[in-house]
PDB file with one MODEL, atoms N, CA, C and O in Angstrom:
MODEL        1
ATOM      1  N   UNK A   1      -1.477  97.690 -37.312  1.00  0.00           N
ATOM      2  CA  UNK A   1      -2.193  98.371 -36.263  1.00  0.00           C
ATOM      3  C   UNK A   1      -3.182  97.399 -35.644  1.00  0.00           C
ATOM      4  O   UNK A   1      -3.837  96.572 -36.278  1.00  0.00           O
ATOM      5  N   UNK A   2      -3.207  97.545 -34.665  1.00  0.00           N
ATOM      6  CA  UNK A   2      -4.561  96.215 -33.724  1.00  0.00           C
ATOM      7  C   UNK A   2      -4.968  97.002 -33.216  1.00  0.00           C
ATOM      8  O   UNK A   2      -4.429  98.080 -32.966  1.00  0.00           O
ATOM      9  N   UNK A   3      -6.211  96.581 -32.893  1.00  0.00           N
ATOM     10  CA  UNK A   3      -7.817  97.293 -32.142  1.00  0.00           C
ATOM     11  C   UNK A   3      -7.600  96.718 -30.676  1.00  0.00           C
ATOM     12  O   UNK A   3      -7.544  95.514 -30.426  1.00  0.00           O
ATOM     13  N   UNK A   4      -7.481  97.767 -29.715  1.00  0.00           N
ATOM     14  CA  UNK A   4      -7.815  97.057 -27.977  1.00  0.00           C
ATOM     15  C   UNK A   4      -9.307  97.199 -27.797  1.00  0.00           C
ATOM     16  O   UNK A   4      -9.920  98.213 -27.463  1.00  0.00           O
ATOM     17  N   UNK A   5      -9.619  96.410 -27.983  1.00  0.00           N
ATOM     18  CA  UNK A   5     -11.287  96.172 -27.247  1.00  0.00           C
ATOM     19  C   UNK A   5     -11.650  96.934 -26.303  1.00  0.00           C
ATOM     20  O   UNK A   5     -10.828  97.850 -26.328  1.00  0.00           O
ATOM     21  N   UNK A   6     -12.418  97.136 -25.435  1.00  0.00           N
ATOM     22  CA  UNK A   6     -13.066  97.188 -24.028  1.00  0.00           C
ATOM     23  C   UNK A   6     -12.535  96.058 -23.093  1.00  0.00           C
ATOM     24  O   UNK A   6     -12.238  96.165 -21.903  1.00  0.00           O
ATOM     25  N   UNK A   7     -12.471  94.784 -24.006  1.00  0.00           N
ATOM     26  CA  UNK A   7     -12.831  93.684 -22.919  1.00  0.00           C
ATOM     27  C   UNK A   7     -11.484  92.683 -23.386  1.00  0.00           C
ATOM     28  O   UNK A   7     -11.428  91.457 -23.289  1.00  0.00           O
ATOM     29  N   UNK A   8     -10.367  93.672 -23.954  1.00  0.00           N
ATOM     30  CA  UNK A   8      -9.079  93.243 -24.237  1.00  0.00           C
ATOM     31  C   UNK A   8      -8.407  92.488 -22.694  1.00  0.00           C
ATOM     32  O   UNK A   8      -8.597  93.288 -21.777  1.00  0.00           O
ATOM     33  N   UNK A   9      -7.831  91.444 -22.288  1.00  0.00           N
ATOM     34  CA  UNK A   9      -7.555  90.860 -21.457  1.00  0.00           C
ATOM     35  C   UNK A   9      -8.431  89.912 -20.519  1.00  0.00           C
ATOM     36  O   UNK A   9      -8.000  89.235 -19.585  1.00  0.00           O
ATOM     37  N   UNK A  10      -9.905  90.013 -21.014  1.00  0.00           N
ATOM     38  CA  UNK A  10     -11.160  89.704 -19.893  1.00  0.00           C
ATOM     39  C   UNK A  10     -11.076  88.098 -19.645  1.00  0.00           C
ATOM     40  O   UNK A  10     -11.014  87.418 -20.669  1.00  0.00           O
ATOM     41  N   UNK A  11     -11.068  87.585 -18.701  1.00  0.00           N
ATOM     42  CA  UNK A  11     -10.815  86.305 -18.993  1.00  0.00           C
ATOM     43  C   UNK A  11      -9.265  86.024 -19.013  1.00  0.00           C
ATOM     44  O   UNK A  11      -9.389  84.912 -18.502  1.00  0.00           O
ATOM     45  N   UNK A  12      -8.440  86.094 -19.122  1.00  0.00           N
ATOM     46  CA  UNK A  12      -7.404  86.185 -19.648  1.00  0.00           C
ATOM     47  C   UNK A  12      -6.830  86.016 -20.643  1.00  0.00           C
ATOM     48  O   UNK A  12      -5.692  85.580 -20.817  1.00  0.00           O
ATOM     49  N   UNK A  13      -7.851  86.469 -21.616  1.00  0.00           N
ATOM     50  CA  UNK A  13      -7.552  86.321 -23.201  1.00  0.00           C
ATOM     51  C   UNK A  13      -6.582  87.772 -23.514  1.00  0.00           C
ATOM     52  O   UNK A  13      -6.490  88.914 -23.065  1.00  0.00           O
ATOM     53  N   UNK A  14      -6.022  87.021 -24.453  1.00  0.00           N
ATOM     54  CA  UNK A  14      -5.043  88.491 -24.951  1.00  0.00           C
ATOM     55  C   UNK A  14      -3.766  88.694 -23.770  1.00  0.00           C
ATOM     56  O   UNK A  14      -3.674  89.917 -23.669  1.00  0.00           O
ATOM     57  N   UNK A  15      -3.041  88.247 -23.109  1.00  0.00           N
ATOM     58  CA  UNK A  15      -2.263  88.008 -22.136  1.00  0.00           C
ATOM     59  C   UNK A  15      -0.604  87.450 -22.094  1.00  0.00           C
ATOM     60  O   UNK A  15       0.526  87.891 -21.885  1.00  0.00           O
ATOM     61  N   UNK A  16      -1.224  86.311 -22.407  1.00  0.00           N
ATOM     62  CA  UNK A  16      -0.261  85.065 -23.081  1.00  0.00           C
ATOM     63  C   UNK A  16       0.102  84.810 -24.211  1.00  0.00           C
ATOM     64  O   UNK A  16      -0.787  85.065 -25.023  1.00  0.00           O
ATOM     65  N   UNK A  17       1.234  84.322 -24.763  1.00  0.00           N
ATOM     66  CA  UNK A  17       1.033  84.637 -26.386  1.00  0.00           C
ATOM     67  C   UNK A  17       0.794  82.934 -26.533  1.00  0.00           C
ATOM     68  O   UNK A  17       1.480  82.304 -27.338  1.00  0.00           O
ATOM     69  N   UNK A  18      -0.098  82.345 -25.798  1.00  0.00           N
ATOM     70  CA  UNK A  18      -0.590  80.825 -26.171  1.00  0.00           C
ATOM     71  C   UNK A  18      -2.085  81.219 -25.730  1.00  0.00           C
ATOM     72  O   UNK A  18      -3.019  80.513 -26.110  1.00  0.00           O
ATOM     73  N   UNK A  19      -2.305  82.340 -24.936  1.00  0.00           N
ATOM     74  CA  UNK A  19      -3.292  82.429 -24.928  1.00  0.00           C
ATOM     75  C   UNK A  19      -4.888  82.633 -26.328  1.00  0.00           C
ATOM     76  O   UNK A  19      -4.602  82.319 -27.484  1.00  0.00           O
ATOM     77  N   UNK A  20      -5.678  82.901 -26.177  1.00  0.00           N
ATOM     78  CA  UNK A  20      -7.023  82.923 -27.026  1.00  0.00           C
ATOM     79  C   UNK A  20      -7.142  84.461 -27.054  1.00  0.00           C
ATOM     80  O   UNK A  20      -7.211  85.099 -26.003  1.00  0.00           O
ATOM     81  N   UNK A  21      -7.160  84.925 -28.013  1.00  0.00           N
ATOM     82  CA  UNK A  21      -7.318  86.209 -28.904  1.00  0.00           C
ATOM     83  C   UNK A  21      -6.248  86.880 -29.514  1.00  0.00           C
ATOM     84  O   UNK A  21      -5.024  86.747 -29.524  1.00  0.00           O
ATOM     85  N   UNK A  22      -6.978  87.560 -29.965  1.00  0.00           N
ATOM     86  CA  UNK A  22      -5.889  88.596 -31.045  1.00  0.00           C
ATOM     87  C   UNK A  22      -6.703  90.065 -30.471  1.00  0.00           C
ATOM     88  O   UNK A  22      -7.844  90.305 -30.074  1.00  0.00           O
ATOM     89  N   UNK A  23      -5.147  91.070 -30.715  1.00  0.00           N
ATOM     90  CA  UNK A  23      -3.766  91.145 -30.481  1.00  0.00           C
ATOM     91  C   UNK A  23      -3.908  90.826 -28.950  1.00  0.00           C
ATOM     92  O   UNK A  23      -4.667  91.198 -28.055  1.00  0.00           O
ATOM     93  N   UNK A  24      -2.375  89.601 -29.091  1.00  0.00           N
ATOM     94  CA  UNK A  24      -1.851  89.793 -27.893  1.00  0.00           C
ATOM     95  C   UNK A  24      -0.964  90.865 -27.049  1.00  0.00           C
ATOM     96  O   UNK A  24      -0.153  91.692 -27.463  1.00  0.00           O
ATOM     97  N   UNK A  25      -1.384  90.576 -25.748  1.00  0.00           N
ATOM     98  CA  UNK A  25      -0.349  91.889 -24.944  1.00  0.00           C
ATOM     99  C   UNK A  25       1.116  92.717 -26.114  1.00  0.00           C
ATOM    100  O   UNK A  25       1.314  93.884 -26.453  1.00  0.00           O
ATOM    101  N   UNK A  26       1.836  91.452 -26.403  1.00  0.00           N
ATOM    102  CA  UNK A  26       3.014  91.757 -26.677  1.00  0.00           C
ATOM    103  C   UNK A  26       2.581  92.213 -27.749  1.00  0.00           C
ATOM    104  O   UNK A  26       3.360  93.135 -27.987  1.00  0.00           O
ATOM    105  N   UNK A  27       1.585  92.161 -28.844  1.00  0.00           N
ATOM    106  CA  UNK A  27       1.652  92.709 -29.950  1.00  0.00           C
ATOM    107  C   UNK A  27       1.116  94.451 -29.427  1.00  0.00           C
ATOM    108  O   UNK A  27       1.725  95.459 -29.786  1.00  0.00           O
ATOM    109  N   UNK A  28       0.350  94.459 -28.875  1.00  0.00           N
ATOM    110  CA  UNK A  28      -0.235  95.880 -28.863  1.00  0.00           C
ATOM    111  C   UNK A  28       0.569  96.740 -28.223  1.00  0.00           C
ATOM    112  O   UNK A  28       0.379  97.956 -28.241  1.00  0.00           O
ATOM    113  N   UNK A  29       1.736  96.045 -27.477  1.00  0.00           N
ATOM    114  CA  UNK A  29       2.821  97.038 -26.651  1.00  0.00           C
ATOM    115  C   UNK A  29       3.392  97.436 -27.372  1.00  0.00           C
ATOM    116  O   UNK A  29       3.609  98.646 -27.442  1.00  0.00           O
ATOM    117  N   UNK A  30       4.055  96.201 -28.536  1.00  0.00           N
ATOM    118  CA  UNK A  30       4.970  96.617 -29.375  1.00  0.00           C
ATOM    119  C   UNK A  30       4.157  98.147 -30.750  1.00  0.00           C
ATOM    120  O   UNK A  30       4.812  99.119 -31.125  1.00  0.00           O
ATOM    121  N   UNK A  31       3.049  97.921 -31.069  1.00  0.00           N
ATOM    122  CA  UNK A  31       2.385  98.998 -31.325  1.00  0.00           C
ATOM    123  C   UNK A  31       2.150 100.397 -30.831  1.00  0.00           C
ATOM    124  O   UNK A  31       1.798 101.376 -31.488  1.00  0.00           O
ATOM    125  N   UNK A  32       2.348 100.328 -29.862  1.00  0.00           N
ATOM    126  CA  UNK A  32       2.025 101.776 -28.769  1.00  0.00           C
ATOM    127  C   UNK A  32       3.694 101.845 -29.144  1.00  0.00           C
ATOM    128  O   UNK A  32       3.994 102.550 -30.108  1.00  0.00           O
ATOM    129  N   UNK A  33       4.412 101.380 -28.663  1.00  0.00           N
ATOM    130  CA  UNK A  33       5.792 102.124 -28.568  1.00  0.00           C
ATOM    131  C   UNK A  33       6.272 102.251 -30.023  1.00  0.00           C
ATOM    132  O   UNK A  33       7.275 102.929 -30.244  1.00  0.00           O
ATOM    133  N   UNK A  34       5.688 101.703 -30.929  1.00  0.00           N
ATOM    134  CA  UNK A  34       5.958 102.364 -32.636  1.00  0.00           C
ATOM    135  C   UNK A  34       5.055 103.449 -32.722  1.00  0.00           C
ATOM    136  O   UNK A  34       5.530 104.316 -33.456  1.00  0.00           O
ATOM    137  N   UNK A  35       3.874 103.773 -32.240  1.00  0.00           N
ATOM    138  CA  UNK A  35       2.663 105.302 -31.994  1.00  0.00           C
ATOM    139  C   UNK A  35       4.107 106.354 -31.545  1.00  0.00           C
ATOM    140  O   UNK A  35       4.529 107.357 -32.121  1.00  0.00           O
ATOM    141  N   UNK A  36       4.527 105.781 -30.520  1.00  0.00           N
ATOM    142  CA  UNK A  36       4.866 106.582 -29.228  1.00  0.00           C
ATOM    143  C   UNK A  36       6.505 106.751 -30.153  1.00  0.00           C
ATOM    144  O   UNK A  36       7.005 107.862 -29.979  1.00  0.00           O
ATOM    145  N   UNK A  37       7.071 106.099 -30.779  1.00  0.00           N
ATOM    146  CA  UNK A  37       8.140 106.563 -31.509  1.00  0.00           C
ATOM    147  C   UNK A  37       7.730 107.927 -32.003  1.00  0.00           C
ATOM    148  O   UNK A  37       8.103 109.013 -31.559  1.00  0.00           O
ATOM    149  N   UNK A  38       6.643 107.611 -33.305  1.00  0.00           N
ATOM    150  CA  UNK A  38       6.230 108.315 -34.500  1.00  0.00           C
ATOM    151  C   UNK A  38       5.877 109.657 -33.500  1.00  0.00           C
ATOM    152  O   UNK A  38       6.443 110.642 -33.974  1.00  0.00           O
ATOM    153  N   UNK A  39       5.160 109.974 -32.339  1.00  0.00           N
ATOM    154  CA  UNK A  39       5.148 110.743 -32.244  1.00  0.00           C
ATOM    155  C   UNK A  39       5.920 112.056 -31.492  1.00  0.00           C
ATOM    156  O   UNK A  39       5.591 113.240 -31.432  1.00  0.00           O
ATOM    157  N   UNK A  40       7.296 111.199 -30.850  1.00  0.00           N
ATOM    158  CA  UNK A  40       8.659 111.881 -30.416  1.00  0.00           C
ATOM    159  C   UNK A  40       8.933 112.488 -31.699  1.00  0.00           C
ATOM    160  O   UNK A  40       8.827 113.683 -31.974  1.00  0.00           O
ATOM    161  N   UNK A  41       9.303 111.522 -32.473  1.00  0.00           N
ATOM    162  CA  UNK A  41       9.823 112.078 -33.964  1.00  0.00           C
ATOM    163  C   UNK A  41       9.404 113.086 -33.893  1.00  0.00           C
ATOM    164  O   UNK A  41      10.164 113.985 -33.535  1.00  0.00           O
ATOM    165  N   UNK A  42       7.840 113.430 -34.237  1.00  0.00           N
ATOM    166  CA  UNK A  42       7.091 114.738 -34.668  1.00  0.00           C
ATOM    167  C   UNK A  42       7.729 115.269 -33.705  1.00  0.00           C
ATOM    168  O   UNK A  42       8.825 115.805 -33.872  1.00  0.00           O
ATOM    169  N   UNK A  43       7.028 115.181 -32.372  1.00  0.00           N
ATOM    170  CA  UNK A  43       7.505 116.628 -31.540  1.00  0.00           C
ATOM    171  C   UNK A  43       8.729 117.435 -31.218  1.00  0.00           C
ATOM    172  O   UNK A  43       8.815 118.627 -30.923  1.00  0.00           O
ATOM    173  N   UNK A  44       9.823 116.348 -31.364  1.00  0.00           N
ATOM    174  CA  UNK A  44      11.198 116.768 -31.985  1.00  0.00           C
ATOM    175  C   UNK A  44      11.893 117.911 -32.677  1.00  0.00           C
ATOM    176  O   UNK A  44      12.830 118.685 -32.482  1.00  0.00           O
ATOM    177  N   UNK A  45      10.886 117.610 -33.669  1.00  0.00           N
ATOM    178  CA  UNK A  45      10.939 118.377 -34.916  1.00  0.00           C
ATOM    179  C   UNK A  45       9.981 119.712 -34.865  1.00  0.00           C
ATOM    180  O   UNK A  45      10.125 120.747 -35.516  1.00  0.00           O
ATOM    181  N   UNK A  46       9.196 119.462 -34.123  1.00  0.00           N
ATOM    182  CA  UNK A  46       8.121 120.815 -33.650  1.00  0.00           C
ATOM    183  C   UNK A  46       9.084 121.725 -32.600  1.00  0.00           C
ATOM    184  O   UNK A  46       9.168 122.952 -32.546  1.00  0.00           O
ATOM    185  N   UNK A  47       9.680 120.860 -31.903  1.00  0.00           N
ATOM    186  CA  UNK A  47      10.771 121.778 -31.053  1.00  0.00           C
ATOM    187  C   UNK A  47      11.889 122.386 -32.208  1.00  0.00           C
ATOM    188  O   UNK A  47      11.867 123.503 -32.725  1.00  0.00           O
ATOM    189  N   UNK A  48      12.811 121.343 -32.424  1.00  0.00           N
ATOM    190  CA  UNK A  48      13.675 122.464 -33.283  1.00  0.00           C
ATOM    191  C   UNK A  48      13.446 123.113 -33.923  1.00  0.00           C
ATOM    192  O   UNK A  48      14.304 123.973 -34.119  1.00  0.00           O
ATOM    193  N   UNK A  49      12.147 123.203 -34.727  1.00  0.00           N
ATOM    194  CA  UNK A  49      11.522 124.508 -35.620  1.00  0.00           C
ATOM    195  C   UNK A  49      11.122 125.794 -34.887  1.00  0.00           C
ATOM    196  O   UNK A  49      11.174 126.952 -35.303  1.00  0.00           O
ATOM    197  N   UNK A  50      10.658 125.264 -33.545  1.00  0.00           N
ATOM    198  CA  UNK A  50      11.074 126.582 -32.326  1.00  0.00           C
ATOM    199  C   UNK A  50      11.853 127.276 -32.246  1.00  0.00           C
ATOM    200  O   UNK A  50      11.785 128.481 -32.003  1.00  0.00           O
ATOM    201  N   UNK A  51      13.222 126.273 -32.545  1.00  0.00           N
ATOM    202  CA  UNK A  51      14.533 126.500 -31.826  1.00  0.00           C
ATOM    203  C   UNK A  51      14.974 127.332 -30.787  1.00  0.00           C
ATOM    204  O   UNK A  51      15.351 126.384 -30.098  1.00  0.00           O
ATOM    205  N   UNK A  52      15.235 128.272 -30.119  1.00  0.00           N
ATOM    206  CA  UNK A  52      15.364 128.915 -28.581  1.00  0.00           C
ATOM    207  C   UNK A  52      13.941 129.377 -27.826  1.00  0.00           C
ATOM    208  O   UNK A  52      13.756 129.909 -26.732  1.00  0.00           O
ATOM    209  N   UNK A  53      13.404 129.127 -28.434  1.00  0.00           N
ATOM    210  CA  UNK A  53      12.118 129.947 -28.313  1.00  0.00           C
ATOM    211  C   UNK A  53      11.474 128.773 -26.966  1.00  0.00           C
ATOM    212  O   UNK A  53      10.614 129.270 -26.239  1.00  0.00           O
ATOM    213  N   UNK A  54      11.752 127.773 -26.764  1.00  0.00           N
ATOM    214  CA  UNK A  54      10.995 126.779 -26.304  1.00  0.00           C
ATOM    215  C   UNK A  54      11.681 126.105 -24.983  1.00  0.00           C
ATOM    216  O   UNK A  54      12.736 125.629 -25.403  1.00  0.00           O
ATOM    217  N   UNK A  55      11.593 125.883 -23.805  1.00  0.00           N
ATOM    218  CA  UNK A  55      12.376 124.477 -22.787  1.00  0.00           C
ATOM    219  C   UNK A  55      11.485 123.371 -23.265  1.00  0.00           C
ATOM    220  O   UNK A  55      11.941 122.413 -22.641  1.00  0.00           O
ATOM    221  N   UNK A  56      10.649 122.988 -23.875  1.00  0.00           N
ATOM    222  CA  UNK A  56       9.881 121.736 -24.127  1.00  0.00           C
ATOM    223  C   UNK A  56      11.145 120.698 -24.201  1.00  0.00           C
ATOM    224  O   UNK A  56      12.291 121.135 -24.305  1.00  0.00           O
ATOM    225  N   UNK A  57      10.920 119.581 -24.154  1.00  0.00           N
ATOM    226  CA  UNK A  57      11.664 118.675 -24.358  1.00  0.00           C
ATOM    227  C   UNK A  57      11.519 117.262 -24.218  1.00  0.00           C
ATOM    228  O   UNK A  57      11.099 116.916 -23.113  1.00  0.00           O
ATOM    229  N   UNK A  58      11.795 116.186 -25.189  1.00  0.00           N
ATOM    230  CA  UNK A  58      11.135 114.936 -24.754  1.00  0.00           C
ATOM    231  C   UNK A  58      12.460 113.652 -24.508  1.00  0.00           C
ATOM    232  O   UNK A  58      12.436 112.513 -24.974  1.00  0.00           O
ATOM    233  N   UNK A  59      13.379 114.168 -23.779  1.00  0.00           N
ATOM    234  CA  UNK A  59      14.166 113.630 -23.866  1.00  0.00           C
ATOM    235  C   UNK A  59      14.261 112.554 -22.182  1.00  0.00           C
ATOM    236  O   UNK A  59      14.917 111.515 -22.115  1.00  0.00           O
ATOM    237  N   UNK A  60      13.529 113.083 -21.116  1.00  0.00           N
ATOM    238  CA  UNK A  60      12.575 112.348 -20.396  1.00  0.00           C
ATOM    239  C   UNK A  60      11.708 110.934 -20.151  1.00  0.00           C
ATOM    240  O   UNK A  60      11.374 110.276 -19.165  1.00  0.00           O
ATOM    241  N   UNK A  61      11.505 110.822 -21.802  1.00  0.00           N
ATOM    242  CA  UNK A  61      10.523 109.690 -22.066  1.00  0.00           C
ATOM    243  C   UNK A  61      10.999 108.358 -22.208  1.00  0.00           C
ATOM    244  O   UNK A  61      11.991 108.320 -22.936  1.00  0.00           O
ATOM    245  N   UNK A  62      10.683 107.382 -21.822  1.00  0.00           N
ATOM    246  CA  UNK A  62      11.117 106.148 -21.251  1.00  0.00           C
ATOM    247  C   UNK A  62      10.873 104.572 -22.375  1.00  0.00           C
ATOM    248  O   UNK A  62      11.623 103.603 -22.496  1.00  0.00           O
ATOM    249  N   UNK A  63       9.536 104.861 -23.043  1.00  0.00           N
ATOM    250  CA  UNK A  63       9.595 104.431 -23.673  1.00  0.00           C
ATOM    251  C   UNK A  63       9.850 103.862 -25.378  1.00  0.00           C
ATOM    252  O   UNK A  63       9.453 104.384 -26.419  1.00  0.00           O
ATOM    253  N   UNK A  64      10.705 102.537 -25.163  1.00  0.00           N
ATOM    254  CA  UNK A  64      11.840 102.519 -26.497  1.00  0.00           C
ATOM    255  C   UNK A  64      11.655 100.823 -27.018  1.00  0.00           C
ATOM    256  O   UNK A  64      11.959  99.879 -26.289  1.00  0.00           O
ATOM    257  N   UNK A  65      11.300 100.728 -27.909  1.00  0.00           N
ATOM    258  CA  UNK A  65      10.814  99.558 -28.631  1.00  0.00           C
ATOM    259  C   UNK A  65      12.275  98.835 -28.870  1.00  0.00           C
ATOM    260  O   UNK A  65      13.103  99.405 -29.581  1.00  0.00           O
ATOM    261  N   UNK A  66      12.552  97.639 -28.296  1.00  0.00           N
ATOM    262  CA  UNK A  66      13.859  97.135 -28.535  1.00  0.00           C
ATOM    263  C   UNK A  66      13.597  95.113 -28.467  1.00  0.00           C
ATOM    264  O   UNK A  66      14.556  94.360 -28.639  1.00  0.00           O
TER     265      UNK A  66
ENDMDL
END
């Protein structure tokens, strides 16, 4: 898990992966879209425990860690 600062990118630190700081861009993207997995999973599963009861659906969502 990595911490985004306030002042994550300032300067252009955190950007480049030669750039100066930690986490870089690519690491914290790749983090959000493992969040953003874990929490399809859940809601998934919050829908089919609905089952007819619901149109919710997250099948819409775009982002996919590859």
């Amino acid at each position: 898990m990595v911490a985004i600062k306030e002042n994550f990118g300032e300067g252009g630190a955190n950007l480049t992966p030669a750039g100066q700081g930690e986490p870089t861009l690519a690491q914290a993207l790749r983090d959000i879209a493992d969040d953003l997995a874990m929490l399809k999973a859940a809601v998934d599963q919050i829908i089919a425990d609905l089952g007819t009861s619901t149109t919710a659906s997250t099948t819409d969502l775009k982002t996919q860690k590859g």
